[in-house]
C-alpha positions in Angstrom: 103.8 77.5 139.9 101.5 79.2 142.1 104.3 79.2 145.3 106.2 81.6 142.5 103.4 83.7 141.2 103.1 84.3 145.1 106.4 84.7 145.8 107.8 87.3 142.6 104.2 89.2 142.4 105.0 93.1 143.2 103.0 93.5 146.4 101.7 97.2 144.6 100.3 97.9 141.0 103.2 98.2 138.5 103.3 102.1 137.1 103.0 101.3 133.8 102.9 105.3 132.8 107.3 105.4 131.9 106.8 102.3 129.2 103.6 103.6 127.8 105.4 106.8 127.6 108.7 105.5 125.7 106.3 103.5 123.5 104.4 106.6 122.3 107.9 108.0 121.5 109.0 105.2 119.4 105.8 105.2 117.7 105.7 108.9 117.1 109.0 108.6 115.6 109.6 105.4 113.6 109.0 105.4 109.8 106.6 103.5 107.8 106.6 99.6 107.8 107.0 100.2 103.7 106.2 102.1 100.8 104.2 101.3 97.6 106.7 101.3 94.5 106.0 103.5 91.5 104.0 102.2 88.9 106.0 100.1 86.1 104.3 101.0 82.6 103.1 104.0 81.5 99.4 103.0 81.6 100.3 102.5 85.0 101.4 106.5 85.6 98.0 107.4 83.8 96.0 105.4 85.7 97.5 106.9 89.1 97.4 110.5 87.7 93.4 110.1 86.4 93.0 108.7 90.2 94.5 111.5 91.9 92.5 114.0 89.9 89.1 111.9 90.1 90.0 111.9 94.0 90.6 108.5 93.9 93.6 107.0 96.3 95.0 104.0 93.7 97.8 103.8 96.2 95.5 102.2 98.9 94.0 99.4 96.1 97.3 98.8 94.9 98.5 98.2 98.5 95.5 96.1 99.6 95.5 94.4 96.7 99.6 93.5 97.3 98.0 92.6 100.8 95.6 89.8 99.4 98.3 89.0 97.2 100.9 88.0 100.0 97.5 86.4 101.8 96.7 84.3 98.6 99.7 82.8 98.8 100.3 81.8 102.4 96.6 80.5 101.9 97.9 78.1 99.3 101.1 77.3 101.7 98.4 76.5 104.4 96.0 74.3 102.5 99.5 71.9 101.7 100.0 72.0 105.2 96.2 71.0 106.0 96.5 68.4 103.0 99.5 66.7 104.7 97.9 67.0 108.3 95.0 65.0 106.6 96.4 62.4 105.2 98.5 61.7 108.4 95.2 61.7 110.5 93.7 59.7 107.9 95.6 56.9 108.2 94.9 56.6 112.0 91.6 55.0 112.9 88.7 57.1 113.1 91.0 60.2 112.7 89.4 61.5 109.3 87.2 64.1 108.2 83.9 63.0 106.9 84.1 61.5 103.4 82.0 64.4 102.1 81.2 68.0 102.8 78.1 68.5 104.7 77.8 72.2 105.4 76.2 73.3 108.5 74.4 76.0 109.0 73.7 76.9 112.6 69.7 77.1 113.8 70.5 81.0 114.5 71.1 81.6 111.1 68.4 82.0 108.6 70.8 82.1 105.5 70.2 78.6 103.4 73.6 76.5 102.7 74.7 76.5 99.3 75.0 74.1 97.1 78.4 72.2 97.3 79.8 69.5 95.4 79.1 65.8 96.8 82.9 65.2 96.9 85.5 63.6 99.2 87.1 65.6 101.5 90.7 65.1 100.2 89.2 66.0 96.9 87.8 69.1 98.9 90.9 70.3 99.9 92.7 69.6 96.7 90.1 72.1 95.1 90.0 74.8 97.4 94.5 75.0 97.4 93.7 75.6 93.6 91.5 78.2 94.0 93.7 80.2 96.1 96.3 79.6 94.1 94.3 81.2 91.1 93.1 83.8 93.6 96.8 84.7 93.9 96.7 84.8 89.7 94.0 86.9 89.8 95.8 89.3 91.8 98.9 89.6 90.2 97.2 89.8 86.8 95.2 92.2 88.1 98.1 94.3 89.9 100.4 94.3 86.2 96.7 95.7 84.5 97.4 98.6 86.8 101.0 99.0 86.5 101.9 98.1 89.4 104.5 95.1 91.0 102.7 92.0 91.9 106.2 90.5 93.4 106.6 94.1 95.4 106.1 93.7 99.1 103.5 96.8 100.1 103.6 98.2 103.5 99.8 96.3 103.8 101.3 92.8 102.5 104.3 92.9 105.0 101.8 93.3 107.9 99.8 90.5 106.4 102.3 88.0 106.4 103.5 88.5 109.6 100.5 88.4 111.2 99.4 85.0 109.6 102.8 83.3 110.5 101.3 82.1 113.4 98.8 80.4 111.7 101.4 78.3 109.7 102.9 77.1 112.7 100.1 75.7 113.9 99.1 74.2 111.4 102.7 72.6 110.4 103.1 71.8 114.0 103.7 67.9 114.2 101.6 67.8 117.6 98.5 69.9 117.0 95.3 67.9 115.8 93.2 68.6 112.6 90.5 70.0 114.3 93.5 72.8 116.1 94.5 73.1 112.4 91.1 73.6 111.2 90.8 76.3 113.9 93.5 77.6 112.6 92.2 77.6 108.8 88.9 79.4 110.6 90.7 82.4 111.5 92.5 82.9 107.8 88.9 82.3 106.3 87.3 84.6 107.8 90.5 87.1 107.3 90.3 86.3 103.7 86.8 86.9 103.6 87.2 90.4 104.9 89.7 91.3 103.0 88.2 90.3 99.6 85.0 92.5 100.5 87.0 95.9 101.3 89.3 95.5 98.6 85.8 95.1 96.4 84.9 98.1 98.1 87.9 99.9 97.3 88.2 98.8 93.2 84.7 99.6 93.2 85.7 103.2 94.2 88.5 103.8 92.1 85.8 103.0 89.5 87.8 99.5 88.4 84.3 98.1 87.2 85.9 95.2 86.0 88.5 94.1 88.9 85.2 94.1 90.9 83.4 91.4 89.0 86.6 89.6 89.0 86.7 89.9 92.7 83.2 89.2 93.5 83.5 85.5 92.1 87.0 85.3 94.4 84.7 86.5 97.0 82.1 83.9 96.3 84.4 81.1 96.4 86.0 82.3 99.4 82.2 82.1 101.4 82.4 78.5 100.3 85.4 77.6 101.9 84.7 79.7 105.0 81.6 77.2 105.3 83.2 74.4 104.8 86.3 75.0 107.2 83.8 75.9 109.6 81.1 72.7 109.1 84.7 70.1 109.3 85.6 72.2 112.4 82.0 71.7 113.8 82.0 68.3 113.1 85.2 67.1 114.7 84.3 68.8 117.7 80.7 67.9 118.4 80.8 63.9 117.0 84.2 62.8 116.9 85.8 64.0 119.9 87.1 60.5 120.8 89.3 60.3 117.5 92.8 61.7 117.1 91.3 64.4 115.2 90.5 65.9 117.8 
């Protein structure tokens, strides 16, 4: 490999300064990934038209919220494929999660864990697939109460989903370990996590009082299952790196 690197490297710099240019074209001249579809009901048209007089974009919330809404699902799709990976592992030796969650929180940080239930950890998993999938209720519920299409793919929600197809492949990948997968899971947590907060921060602007407490308790749930994603990862890494978990 390194005879080849030596032998095809251009002896000078590549000019980049053409591509960059032709890129800056395209860009300058494509269209949007998508647009965000008129609302359905007629309490959905009111509730855009009081927005756009109050100065309030209800275009953005709907589109982030079709963004979490595409997210919530592929989270569900992931925690199957984490379920499956587990029980595979789990019936090597050693190759298992602990048998119950024990958060941990690093000596750096000062916030106390929360309280968690003393469960199993295929019990764990089982849980937190059923939250996201009511997550993805919430959302759709939510998105009708505002007129909008909760089965519409928004410019936001197209990006979404194709920059977590990644993520499924690894974790569906029949060679990558549970603590890769968990990795893996890491990344969309903290993603989801994110994206709950801003679109908190948007509802919260468009003066949707109630969405907002709604999404705070999706929020809330979603810090839980960043922990835990993160303690399992921890774990595997740091005590069991001799198992097939690993």
């Amino acid at each position: 490999m390194m005879e080849a690197s030596n032998e095809l490297t251009p002896p000078l710099a590549l000019d980049l300064a053409a591509s960059k240019t032709q890129r800056a074209r395209y860009i300058a001249e494509s269209d949007a990934v998508g647009s965000i579809p008129p609302p359905l009901t007629l309490k959905g048209m009111v509730n855009t038209g009081v927005a756009r007089l109050g100065g309030s974009n209800l275009g953005v919330l709907l589109d982030k919220m079709g963004e979490r809404i595409a997210f919530e699902r592929a989270g569900v799709r992931l925690y199957e494929a984490l379920i499956t990976k587990y029980e595979a592992v789990s019936r090597m030796k050693d190759g298992a999660l602990p048998a119950a969650v024990e958060v941990i929180v690093p000596d750096y940080e000062a916030i106390p864990p929360p309280e968690l239930p003393d469960e199993p950890a295929a019990q764990t998993l089982q849980r937190i697939r059923a939250e996201e999938l009511e997550h993805f209720r919430l959302l759709s519920s939510a998105m009708e109460s505002l007129g909008g299409d909760p089965t519409a793919q928004t410019p936001c929600a197209d990006v979404i989903a194709t920059a977590s197809m990644g993520l499924m492949q690894v974790v569906t990948d029949p060679r990558t370990t549970l603590a890769q997968c968990l990795n893996a899971m890491l990344t969309a947590e903290l993603t989801d996590n994110a994206g709950w907060e801003l679109l908190i921060e948007l509802a919260d602007e468009a003066g949707e009082t109630e969405l907002t407490g709604q999404y705070l308790g999706a929020l809330a749930e979603e810090q839980e299952h960043l922990l835990i994603v993160k303690s399992w990862l921890t774990a595997l890494v740091s005590e069991r790196s001799d198992t097939p978990a690993v």
